[in-house]
C-alpha positions in Angstrom: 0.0 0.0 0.0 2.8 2.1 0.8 4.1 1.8 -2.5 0.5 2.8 -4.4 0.8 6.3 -2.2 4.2 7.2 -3.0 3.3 6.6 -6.7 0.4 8.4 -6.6 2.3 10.8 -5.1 5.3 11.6 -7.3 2.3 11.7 -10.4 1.0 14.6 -8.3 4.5 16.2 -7.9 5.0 15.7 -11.7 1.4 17.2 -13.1 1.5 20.2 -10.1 5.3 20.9 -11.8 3.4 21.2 -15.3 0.4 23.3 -14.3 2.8 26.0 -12.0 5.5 26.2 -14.3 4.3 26.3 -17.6 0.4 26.7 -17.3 0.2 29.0 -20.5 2.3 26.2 -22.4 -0.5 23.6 -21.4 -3.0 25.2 -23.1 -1.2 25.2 -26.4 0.0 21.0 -25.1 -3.5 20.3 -25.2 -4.4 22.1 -28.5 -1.8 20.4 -30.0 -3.0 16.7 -28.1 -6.9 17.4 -29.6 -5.3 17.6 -33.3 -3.5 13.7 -33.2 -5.8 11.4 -34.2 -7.6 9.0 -31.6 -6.0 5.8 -32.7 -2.6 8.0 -32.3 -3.4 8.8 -28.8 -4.4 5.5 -27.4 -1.6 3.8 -29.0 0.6 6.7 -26.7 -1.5 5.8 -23.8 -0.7 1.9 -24.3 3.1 2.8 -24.5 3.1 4.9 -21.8 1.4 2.2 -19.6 3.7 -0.6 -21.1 6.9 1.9 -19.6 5.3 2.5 -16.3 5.2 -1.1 -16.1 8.5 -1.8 -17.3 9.3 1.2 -15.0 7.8 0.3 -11.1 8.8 -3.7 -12.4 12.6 -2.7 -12.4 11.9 -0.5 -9.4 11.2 -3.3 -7.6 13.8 -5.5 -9.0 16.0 -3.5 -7.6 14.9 -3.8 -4.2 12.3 -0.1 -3.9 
């Protein structure tokens, strides 16, 4: 459980960096996100699951 919270966590950190440091940039990010094509954007989604994955499994390998 410990684990789920500190992930949870640093995705927090991560977005709140985004929306503090660079909100007008997000706008134009998500202009940008709305023109790719659906398909396009759930394959991203996929990959980016598949690396978080990959990600939290060598984590743990590791020994976090």
């Amino acid at each position: 459980m410990g684990m789920i919270i500190l992930a949870l966590g640093l995705v927090l950190v991560v977005e709140g960096l985004v929306f503090a440091l660079a909100p007008s940039r997000l706008e134009d990010l998500l202009a940008a996100l709305a023109e790719i094509p659906v398909e396009t954007r759930r394959y991203l989604g996929l990959g980016a699951i598949a690396l978080g994955v990959a990600l939290v499994w060598l984590a743990r390998g590791l020994g976090a």
